[in-house]
N, C-alpha and C positions, 0 to 999 in steps of 0.2 A: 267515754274515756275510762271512768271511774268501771264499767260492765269488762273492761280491756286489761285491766291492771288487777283487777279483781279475779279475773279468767273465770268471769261466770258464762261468758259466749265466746263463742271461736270464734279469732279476727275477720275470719268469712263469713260469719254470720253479722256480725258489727259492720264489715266492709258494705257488705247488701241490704243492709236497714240505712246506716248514713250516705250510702253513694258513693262512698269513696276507695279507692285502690288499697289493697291490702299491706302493697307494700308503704303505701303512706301511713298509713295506721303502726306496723311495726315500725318503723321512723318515729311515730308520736311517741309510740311504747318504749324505746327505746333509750329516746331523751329524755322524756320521765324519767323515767327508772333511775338515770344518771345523775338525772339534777334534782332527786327528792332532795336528799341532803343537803342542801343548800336553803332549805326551806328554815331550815332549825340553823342554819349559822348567825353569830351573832354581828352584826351591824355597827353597833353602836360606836366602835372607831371611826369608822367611813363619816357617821351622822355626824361624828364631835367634832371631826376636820372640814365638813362643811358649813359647820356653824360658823369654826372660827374664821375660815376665810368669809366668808358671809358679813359678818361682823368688823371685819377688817376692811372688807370692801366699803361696806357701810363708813367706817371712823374717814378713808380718805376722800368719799365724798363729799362727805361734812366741812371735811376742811377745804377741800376745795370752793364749795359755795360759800364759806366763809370769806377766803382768799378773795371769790370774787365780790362779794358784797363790799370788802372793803377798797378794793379799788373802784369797784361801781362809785362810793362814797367817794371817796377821793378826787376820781374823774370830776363830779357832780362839784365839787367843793371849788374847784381850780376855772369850770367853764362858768362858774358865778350864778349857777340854778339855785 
C-alpha cells in the first residue's frame, strides 16, 4: 500500500505481486488518500462524551444496586430471616 501511495510501482505492477485487481487497488488508493486527514483530527470531544456517559452509566447503576440491596434488606427483615 505504502509502495501505491508513494508511487514507487505502477498499480500493475503492485496488482501482479499482491494478486489483486487493479481496479481494487485504485479504490484502496483512493480512500486513502481521502481519509489521511482524519488521521491528525482531534478526538478528544468524542472521548470526553464517552466518558461522561460511561460514568453516568456507572452512578445509576450504583443506585440501582443499592435500591436493590435495600429492599433485599427489607424483604429479609419483614419474612423474619
Amino acid at each position: 500500500m505504502l509502495e501505491m501511495l508513494r508511487e514507487e510501482k505502477s498499480i500493475s505492477q503492485i496488482a501482479s505481486e499482491a494478486g489483486n485487481h487493479t481496479n481494487v487497488l485504485n479504490r484502496w488508493k483512493n480512500e486513502a488518500i481521502q481519509n489521511l486527514s482524519q488521521l491528525f483530527v482531534d478526538d478528544r470531544k468524542g472521548i470526553t462524551t464517552m466518558k461522561k456517559d460511561y460514568e453516568q452509566q456507572i452512578e445509576e447503576l450504583i443506585a440501582e444496586v443499592v435500591k436493590l440491596i435495600t429492599q433485599l434488606s427489607w424483604l429479609k427483615k419483614k419474612s423474619g430471616r
